[in-house]
N, C-alpha and C positions, 0 to 999 in steps of 0.2 A: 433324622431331623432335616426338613428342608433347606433349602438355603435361605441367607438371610439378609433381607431387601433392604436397600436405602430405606429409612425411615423419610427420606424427603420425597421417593416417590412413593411410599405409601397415604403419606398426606396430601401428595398431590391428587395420587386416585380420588382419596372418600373427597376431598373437596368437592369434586366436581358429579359425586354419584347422583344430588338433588337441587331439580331447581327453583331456585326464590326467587321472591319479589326484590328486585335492586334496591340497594338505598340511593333515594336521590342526590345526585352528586352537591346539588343548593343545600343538602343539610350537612355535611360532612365537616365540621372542624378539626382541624389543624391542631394537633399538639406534638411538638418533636416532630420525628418522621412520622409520626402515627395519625391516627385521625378519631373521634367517636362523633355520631349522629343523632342531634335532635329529630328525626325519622322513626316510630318504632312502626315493624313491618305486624300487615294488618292481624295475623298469624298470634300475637302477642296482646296480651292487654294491659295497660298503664297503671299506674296507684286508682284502684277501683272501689266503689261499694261492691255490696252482697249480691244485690242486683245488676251488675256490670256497667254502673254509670262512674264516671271521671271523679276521683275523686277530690277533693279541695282542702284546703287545711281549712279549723275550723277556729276562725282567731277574730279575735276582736278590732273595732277600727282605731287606726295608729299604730297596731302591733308592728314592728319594725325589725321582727329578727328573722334570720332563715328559719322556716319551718322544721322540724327535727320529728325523727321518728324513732320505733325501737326502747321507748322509755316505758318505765309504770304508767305514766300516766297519759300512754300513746290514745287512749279513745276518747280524751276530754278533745286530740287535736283532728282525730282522722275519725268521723263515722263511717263507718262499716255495714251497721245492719240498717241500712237506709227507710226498711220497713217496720221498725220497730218502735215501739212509745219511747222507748229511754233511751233511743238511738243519739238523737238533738242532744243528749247533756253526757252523757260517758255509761261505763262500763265498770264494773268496781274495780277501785286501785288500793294497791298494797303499796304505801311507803312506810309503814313500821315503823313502831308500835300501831301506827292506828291503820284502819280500815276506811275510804271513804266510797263514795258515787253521790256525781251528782245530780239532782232531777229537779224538776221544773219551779220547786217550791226554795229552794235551797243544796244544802250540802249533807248527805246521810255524815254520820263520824260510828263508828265504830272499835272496839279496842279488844278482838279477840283474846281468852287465857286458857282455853279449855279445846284440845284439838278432838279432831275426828280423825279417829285410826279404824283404818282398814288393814286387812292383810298384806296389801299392794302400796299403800299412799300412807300420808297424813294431810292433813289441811287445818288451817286455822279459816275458817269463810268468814266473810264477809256476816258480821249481825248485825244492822247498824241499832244504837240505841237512842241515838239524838239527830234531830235535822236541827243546822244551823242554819239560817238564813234572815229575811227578813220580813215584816207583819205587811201581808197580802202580795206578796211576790208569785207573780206565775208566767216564768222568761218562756219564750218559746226555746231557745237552747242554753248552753251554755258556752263558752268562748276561751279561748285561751288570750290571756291578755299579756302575759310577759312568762319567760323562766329564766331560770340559769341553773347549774349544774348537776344539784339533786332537792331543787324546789323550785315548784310552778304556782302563778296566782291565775285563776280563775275568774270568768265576770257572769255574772245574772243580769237580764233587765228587760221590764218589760215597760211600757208604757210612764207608770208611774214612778217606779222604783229600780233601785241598783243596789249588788253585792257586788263585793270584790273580797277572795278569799286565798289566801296565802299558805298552802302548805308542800309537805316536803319530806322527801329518808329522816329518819334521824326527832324529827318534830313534833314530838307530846302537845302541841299548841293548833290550833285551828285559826289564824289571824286573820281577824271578817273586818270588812269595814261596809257600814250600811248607810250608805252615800244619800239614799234617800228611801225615807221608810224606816220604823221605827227595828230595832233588832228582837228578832226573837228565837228562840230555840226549843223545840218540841220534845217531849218524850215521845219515842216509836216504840213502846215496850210498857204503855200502861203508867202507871203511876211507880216513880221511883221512890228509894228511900232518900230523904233528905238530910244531911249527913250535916250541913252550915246552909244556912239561910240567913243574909243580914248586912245590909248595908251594901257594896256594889257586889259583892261574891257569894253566892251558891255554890252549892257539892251535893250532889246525886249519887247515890249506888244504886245498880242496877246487880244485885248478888253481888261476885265478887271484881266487879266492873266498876268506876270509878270516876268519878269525871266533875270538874269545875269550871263555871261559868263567871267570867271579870268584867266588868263595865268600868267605865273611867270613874275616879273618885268624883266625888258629888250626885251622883246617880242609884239608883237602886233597881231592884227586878222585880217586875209583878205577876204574881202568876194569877193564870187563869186554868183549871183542869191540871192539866200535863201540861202544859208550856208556859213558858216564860218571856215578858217583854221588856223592852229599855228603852227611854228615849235619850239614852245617855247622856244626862245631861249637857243636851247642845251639839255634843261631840258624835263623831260618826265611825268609830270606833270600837271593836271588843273580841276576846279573846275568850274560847273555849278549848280545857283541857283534857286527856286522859290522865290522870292520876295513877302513879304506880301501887296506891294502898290509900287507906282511910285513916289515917292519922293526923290528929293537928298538925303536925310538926311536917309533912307533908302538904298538907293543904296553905301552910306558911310559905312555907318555900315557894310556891308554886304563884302563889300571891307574889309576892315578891318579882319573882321574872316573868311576871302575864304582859307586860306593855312591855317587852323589848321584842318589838315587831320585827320578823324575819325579812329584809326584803331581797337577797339575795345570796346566793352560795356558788364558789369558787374551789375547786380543787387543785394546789399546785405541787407540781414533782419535779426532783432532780435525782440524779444518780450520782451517788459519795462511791466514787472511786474506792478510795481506801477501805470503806467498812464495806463495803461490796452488799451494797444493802439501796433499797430505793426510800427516799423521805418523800412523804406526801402531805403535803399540810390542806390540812380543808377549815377552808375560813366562809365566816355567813359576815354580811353587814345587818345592822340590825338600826333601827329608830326606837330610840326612847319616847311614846307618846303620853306619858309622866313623865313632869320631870325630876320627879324623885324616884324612878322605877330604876331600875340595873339595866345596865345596856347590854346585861349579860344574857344571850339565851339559854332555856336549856334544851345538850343534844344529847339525842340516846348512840350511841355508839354501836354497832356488828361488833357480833364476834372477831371476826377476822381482823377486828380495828383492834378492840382492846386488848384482844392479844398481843399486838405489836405497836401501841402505846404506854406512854409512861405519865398520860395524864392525871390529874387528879381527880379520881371519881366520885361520886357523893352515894351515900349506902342505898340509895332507892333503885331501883332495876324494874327494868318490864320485861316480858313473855314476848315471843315473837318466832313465826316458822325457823328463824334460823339463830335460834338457843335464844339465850338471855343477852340483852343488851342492858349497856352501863350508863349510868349517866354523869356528865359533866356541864360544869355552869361557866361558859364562854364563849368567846366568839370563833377561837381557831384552839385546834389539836394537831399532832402530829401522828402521824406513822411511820414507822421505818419496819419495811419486809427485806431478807435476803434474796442475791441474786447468784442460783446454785444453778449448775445441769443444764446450762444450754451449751450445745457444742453443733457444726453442721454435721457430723459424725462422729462414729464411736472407731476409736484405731483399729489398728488390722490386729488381730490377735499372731501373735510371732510363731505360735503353733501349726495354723488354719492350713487345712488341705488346700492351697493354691488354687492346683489344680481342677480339685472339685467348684468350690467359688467361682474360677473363670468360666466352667461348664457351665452353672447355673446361671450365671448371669448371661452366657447366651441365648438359653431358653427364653429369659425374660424377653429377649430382644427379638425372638422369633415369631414374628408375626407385627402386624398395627397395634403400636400400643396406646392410638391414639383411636381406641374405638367406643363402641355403641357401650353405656351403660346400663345396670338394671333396668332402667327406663327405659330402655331400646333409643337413644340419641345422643349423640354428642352432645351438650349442652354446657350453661355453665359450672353447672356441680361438676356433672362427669366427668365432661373434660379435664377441671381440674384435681380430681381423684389417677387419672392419668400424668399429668404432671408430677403428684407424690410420689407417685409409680418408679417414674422416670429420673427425678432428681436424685434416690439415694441409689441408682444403679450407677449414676454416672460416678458417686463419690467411689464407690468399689470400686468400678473402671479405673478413676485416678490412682486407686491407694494399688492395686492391682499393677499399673503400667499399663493397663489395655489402649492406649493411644488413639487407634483408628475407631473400638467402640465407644471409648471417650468420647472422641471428635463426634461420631454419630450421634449420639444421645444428645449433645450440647447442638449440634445443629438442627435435630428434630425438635427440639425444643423450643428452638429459635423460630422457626418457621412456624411453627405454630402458633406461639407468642405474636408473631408479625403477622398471621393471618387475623386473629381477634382485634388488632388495631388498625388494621387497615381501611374500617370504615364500610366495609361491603361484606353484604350477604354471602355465604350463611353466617355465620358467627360474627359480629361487631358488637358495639358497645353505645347503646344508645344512653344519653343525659335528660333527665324529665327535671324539665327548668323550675317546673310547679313544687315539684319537691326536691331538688336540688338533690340530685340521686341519679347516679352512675350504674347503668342493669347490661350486665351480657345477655344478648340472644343469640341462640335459644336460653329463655328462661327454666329451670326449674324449681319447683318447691314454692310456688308464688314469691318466685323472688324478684318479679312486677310487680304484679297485681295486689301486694300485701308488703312490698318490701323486706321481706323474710331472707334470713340465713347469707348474703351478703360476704362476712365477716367468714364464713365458712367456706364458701366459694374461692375468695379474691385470696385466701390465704395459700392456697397453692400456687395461683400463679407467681404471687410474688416470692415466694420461695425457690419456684424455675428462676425465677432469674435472678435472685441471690446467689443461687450454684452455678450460674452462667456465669456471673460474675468474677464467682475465683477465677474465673478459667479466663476468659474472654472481657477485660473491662471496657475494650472502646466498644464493643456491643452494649454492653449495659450504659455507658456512660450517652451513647446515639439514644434509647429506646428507657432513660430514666424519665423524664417525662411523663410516657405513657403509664410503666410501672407507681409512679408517684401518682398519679390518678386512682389507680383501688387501693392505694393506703389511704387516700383520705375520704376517699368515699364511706369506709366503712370505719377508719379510726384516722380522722385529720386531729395531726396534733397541734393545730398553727388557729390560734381565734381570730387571727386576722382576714383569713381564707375566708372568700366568697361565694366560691360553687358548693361547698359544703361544711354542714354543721359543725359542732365540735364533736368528738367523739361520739358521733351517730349510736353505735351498737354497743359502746362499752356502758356501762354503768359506775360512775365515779364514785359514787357511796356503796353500793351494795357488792362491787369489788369483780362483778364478770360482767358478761355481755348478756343483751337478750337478745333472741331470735325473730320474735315475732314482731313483726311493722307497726301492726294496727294496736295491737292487743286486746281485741274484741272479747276475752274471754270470760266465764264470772268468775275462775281461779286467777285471773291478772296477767300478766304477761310469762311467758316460760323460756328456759333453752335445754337443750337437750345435750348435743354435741362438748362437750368441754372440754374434749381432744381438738376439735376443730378450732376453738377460742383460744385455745393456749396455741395453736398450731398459726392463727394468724399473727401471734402477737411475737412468737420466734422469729417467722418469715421475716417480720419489719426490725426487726431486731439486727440481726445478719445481715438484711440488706441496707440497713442505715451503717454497719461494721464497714462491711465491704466495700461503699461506695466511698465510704468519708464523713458521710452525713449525722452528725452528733444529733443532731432533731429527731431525726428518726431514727435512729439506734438509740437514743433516750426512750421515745415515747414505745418504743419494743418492748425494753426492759422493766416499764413501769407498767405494762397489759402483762407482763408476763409473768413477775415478780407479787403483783397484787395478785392478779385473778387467778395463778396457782394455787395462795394461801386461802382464799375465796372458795375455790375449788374442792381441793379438800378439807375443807371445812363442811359446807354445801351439800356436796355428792358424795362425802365418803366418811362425813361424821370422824374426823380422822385423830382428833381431840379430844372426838365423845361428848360435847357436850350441845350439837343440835338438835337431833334428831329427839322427839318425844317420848316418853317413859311408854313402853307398849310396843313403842313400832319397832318389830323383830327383824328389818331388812338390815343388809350391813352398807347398804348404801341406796343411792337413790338416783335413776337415770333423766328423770323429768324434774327440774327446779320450775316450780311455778311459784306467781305473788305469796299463795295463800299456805306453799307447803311442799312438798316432795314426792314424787311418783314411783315405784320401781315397774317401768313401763317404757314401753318407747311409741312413736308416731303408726310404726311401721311391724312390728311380731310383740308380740309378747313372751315369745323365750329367753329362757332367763341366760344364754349367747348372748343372742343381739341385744338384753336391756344392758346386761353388763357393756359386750363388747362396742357398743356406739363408746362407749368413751375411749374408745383405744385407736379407733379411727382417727387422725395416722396416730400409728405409735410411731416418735422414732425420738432424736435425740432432744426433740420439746417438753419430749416427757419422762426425762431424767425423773425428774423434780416428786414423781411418783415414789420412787426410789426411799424418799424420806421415812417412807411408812410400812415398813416391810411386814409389820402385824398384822395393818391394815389388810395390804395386799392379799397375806396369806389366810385371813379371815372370809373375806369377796371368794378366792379361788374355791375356799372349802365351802361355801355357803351355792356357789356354783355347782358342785359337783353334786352336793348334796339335792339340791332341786331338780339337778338332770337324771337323778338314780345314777349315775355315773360317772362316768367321762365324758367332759362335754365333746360335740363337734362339731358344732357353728363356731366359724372364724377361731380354729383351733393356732393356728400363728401366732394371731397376735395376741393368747393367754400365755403360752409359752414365751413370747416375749416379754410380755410384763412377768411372770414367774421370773424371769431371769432377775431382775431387778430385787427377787427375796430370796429366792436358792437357783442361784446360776446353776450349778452344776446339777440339780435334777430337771432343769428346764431343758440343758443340752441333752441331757440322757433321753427325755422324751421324745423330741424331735427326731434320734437317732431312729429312735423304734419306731416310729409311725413315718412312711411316706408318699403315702397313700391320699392325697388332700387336696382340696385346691385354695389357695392361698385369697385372702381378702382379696376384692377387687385391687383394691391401692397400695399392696403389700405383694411381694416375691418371696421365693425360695433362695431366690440370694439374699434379699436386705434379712431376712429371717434367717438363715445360716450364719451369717454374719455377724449378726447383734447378737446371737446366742454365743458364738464359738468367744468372740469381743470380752461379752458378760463374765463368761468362764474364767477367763484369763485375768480380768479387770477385779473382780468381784464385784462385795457391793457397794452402790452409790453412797460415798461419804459426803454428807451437806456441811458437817461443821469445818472441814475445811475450802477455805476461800481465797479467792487472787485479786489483786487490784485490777483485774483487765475481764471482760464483758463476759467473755465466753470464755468459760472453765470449768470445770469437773475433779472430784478427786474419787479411789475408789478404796475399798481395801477388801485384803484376801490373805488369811491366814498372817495376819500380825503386820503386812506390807500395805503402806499406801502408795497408789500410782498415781500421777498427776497427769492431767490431759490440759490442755488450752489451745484459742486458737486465735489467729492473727492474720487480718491481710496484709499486712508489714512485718519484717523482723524486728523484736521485740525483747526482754528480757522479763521474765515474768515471776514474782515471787511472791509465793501461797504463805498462809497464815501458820504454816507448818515448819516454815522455813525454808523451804523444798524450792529451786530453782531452776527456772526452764528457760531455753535459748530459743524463744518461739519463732516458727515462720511456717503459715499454714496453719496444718492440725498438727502439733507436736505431744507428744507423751515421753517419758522414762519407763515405758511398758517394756520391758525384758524379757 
């Protein structure tokens, strides 16, 4: 083995191996000691169309909020396909139950119940069966004229006439208002059956599709062909539904709550210490436009919700890619998910060959470990895949005693960290004012050009200096600043904030993040990574622990705690009850609007579809742990596909095996050593977590501690308790089990 070089002057070399274009010193702002630049070097290209021109939000005049991307309904704000006829109005959006896009006449509505399964996917598409809009409308685009948190209104207008249309997650309802011009709504599907016709409300089936049209009282509908018009009496006002069946007593109900106009949604969360659980309440305001109508809407609920509500639900239900949602007649609901399995480490196992452990984790350190990725560049993914690298080497270092590779790993870290903020080429942090969005260059994965993956990037850095943190606070406490910039870039938890939206990449009803900026797609918006989502939302977690900062170690735990349960719900079917009758995958790597993939961007073996979700694994993804049937279902479902034994990113299956039969994931690893480890993953952090697992056993969720980060495990009839603390603490689990915390503490024996 060579010897083994300062990491500071390893980084000093590659710095200087390429040269760039400067950033101009006139763009450089000041934050902390740090700096990022309105400059992006010409090398780079900005929030773009298809055709590489600048791209602009697409909003209506007076719209007065930051532009936001990363949503369902990201192509009504960003065109993308600048060359394309339905470029001007959107892309189709999936908020569930319904389907829309809008085009120049109005708004398509569709209410998928019937998927498409393939061997690889499923999908619900896009059918639409009715355009709502209004009599002779032909806008040249469409416009975003307001949102808020998982519902947006849309405007039409052309010369004559204006729509304004109100939908949203959760929203059986289509709320139009036809400002000028009479309202009407077409059949796209031929002649329907007409189920009520009479007085201001119609009902349509379309087979086993469903759907009712409201007009204000005093008014009525007149059809012509396939379409239907209203001069609403007077009023400028009406609402179109999907119907979860064709019964009176449904088409009642629905009468009943058609004028309690959506006009906006609000998600709020706090973390209850004692149940160790996150409550999230999501409340809509609503306008009663009768005033005999209920102020009450109704919302369909995810799974992942009503699983973990105690709402009152009403017996009607709709179909939707991700299983059955429930409905409820109100303005707000609650949810409360547990918060299980984060810890910055798993303990030293009291067994563990020392010795071997210190050996490995020199290898790791032998060489730059701040080098070129698959991509051949440092950039900002890569780089940050090095960070992951780097951070769980240094916890070994600590739990080891290794002091001076301690000190090394936290200062290669540092200097690196300080080279991205410094405001100068290569690597800075330019801010595009236009879309109020924070991009490292080098970019990867159009994470410019398209605003993509973000949330997957920033979540390593901020994790480096989480683990810098324990160690070194007046470092983090000088260079918090800077780090507080990609927390809110890509999850600002603060409405008051100006440089950026509110929760850009997460998704506040649908329970994870999406990945893609624009969403240009006809399946809707997608993410793929779910390791990396859960992976930024620990990072902010920990580092809101360790700093002090309760805002941000709140809004950690509430990314972390929802979009776990989302998670496996989503990708892993982990309930049983998403995924569709037929579709034989045991999980799904690609979440898109309309349905699920087992695919990835990048191979199609069935490694890399599984293994992208394990990228990182480390102790973010405890939480895995909950489902050991799961797990051991995926592995056998793997092997199977491979004729064998897998050996793409064989580490990190063994890692997760550990988490359902510890002890034949160590035995594996014994016999094979022959591998070369995930880019982001070592042979130490993988010896480690295995030999950990062994000793620990398996991940127990039902028990819980009043304090952030905790874990319990059991093995052979013994529970161990782990938690961890940047203060000494006293911490007592729902077992009864008491710890004298400071650090990462256990009763591991």
């Amino acid at each position: 083995m060579k010897e083994l070089l300062p990491l500071t002057l390893l980084l000093t070399a590659c710095a200087g191996a390429h040269a760039e274009p400067q950033v101009p010193a006139s763009s450089r702002i000041a934050v902390g000691p740090g700096f990022y630049s309105t400059w992006l070097t010409p090398a780079e290209k900005p929030p773009s169309t298809a055709t590489g021109g600048v791209a602009h939000p697409k909003v209506a005049t007076g719209f007065a909020q930051l532009p936001t991307t990363n949503e369902w309904w990201s192509s009504l704000i960003w065109q993308w396909h600048d060359g394309k006829p339905s470029s001007p109005y959107s892309e189709n959006m999936f908020p569930h139950p319904l389907t829309l896009r809008a085009r120049a006449t109005g708004l398509e509505l569709g209410y998928p119940t019937q998927p498409t399964i393939e061997p690889r996917h499923y999908d619900f598409p896009h059918r639409p069966d009715l355009l709502v809009g209004v009599a002779g409308l032909a806008a040249p685009d469409t416009r975003v004229e307001s949102y808020s948190d998982w519902v947006v209104t849309a405007g039409w207008s052309d010369a004559s006439h204006h729509l304004s249309a109100t939908f949203g997650h959760g929203l059986p309802f289509v709320y139009a208002q036809a400002i000028k011009g009479e309202a009407r709504v077409e059949s796209l599907r031929g002649e329907p059956k007409v189920l009520h016709e009479g007085d201001n409300v119609v009902a349509l089936a379309f087979g086993d599709r469903n759907y009712a049209l409201f007009a204000p009282r005093g008014s009525s509908w007149k059809r012509a062909g396939n379409s239907w018009t209203s001069s609403l009496n007077g009023r400028d006002f009406y609402s179109v539904a999907a119907l979860p069946d064709s019964t009176p007593e449904t088409l009642a109900l629905f009468t009943e709550h058609a004028f309690a106009f959506v006009t906006g949604s609000t998600a709020s969360y706090h973390y209850d210490r004692e149940r160790a659980e996150v409550a999230t309440t999501f409340q809509v305001t609503t306008v009663a436009k009768e005033t005999s109508a209920s102020t009450a809407p109704l919302l369909a609920l995810y799974r992942h919700q009503w699983l973990h509500s105690s709402a009152s639900f009403l017996p009607q239900t709709y179909v939707s890619p991700r299983g059955t949602m429930k409905l409820v007649a109100a303005t707000a609901f609650e949810t409360r998910h547990p918060i299980t399995g984060m810890l910055p480490a798993l303990p030293l196992a009291p067994g563990i060959d020392r010795g071997r452990l210190a050996g490995l984790l020199r290898i790791a350190l032998d060489g730059d470990l701040f080098k070129p990725g698959l991509e051949g560049s440092r950039d900002s993914y890569w780089e940050g895949k090095s960070f992951g690298k780097l951070l769980d080497l240094a916890q070994i270092a600590d739990q080891l005693g290794e002091r001076e590779l301690l000190d090394q790993i936290l200062t290669g870290m540092k200097r690196e960290l300080e080279d991205w903020f410094d405001g100068q080429s290569p690597r800075y942090y330019y801010y595009d004012e236009t879309w109020r969005t924070l991009i490292g260059v080098p970019t990867m994965y159009y994470s410019s050009q398209q605003l993509n993956d973000h949330h997957f990037h920033y979540g390593y850095y901020i994790h480096a200096a989480a683990t810098i943190a324990q160690f070194d606070r007046a470092w983090a406490q000088k260079y918090a600043p800077c780090i507080e910039l990609l927390i809110r870039d890509a999850g600002n938890y603060d409405r008051s904030e100006q440089r950026f939206p509110y929760f850009r990449y997460f998704d506040l009803y649908a329970g994870h993040s999406w990945a893609s900026g624009t969403s240009f797609f006809p399946t809707g918006n997608n993410q793929e990574s779910s390791s990396e989502d859960l992976n930024f939302a620990a990072a902010v977690a920990l580092w809101g622990a360790v700093m002090g900062n309760d805002a941000e170690r709140d809004a950690g735990l509430f990314l972390h705690a929802v979009g776990s349960s989302a998670i496996g719900e989503y990708w892993y079917n982990a309930t049983g009850g998403t995924f569709p009758a037929g579709f034989s995958q045991p999980m799904v790597s690609l979440v898109w609007g309309d349905g699920g993939w087992y695919d990835t961007w990048f191979n199609y073996l069935p490694g890399f579809v599984q293994g992208i979700q394990l990228t990182p694994l480390s102790t973010g993804s405890l939480w895995l742990g909950r489902y050991p049937r799961v797990l051991d279902r995926t592995l056998a479902h793997l092997t199977a596909q491979n004729g064998g034994e897998n050996v793409v990113w064989r580490d990190l299956f063994w890692m997760l095996e550990a988490l359902s039969q510890p002890e034949h994931a160590a035995q594996r690893f014994e016999a094979e050593h022959y591998y070369e480890p995930e880019f982001g993953n070592s042979l130490a952090h993988t010896y480690q977590w295995l030999e950990s697992l062994r000793a620990l056993g398996r991940f127990a969720p039902g028990v819980t501690a009043a304090t952030p980060f905790h874990a319990a495990f059991e093995r052979a009839g013994k529970t161990t308790h782990v938690a961890f603390s940047a203060s000494p603490s006293s911490v007592t689990f729902s077992d009864g089990a008491t710890l004298r915390v400071s650090g990462l503490t256990s009763d591991l024996r």
